[in-house]
N, C-alpha and C positions, 0 to 999 in steps of 0.2 A: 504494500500500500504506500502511496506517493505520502509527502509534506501535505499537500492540498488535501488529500483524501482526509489525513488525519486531524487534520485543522477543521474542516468540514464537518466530521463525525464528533471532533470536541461542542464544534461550535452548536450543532445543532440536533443534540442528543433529547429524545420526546421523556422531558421530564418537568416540562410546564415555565421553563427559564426563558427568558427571552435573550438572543445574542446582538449585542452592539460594538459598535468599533469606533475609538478615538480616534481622528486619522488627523497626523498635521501637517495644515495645509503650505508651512513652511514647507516641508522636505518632497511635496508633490506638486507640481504646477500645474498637475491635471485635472487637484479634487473637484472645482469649484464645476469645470464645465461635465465633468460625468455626475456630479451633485445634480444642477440644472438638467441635465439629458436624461438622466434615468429616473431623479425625483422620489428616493427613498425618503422616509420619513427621519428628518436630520433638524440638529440646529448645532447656530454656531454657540461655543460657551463663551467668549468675550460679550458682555452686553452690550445694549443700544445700539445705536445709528452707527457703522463704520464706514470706513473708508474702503472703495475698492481695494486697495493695496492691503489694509488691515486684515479686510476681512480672508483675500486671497490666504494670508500666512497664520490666520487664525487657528485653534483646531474644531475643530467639527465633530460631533456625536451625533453617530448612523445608525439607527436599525436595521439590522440585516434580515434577512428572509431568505432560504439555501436558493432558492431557482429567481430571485429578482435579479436584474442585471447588473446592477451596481453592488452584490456582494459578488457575482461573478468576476466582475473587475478586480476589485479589491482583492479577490482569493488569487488569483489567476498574476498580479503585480507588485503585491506585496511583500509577498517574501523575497528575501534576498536585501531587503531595503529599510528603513527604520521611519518607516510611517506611521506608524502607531500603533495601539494595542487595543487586543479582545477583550470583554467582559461579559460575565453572564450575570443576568438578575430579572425576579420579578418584577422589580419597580421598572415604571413607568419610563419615556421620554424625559418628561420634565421632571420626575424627579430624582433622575439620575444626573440633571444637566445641574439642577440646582447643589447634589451634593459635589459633580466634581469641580466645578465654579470655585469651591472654599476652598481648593487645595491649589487654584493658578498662581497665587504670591505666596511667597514667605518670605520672612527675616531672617537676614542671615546675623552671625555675633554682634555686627556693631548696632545692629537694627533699622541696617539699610532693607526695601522691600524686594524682591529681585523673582524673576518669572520663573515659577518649577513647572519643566517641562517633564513633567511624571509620565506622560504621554509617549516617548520615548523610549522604544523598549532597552535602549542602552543604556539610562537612568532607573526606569524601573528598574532593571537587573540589580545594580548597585544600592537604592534605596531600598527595595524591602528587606533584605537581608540586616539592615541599621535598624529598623523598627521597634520598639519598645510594646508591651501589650495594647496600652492606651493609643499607640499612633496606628498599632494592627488594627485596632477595634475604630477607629473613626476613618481610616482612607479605606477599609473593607466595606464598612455601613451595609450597604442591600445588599453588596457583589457576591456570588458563592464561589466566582474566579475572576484571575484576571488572565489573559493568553498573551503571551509576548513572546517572537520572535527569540531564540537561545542565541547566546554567544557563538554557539557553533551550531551545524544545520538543524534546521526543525524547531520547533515549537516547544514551551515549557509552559505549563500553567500552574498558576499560584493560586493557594488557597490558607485559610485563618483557619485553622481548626483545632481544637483542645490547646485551646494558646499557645498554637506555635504556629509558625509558616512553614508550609508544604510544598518545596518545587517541583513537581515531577514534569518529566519529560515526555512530550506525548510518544508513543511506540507504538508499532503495529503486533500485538497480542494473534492477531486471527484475523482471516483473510475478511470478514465483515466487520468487525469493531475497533475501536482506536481505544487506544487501553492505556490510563495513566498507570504508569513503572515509575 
């Protein structure tokens, strides 16, 4: 079974979870015109009015749907590339936009504010592993995963469970299911 297969069968396992994708629109110059073309149900997480340009490098939170065409894209040009990261959860559109909105600034030592691009599966990698229970327990909120691209090929998905974090790698188990190892 391919990366795609296995990323597909995480993303989209009948267990009542809905799959979305952070994608930022810095590192694609493509998002914004397959956003408009294919017209999944998306918003951008920066507020208000922007700027063409803003908005372009914005990130975007997509609902995915396995046979829409714009998760096709996405499965199909993703990998290999650091556009952003999977999630799985019951909540809503909007309330997932609202929870990962809290997480776009933080202060760093001197308490200057400065843009956390968690979004990033090469940040992700590095920051959940630094996570303390309480920062596991608020940047998890609804998610029961997050899926980001591995350091090395394929996929890894995170998850908060009995207070600890779980990275497993996705694997092919059997010639039909994607099986976290």
């Amino acid at each position: 079974m391919d990366n795609e297969e296995l990323l597909r069968n995480a993303l989209f396992a009948d267990d009542g979870e809905n799959a979305y994708v952070i994608v930022d629109g810095a590192a694609s110059e493509e998002l914004l015109p397959h956003l408009y073309e294919h017209e999944p149900e998306y918003c951008c997480l920066y507020a208000g009015e922007l700027e063409p340009d803003v908005e372009a490098c914005a990130p975007h939170l997509v609902t995915l749907s396995s046979e829409h065409p714009f998760t096709k894209w996405m499965l199909s040009e993703l990998p290999g590339k650091p556009w952003g990261i999977f999630v799985r959860s019951t909540a809503t559109l909007r309330q997932l936009r609202k929870h990962f909105r809290g997480f776009l600034m933080v202060k760093n030592e001197k308490g200057e504010n400065l843009y956390f691009r968690y979004y990033d599966p090469r940040v992700i990698r590095i920051f959940l592993p630094t996570c303390d229970a309480e920062q596991f327990r608020q940047f998890f909120g609804p998610m029961s995963s997050y899926i980001a691209e591995g350091e090395q090929e394929g996929f890894v998905a995170y998850r908060y469970k009995d207070k600890k974090l779980q990275a497993q790698r996705l694997s092919s188990a059997s010639p039909s299911n994607a099986q976290l190892s």
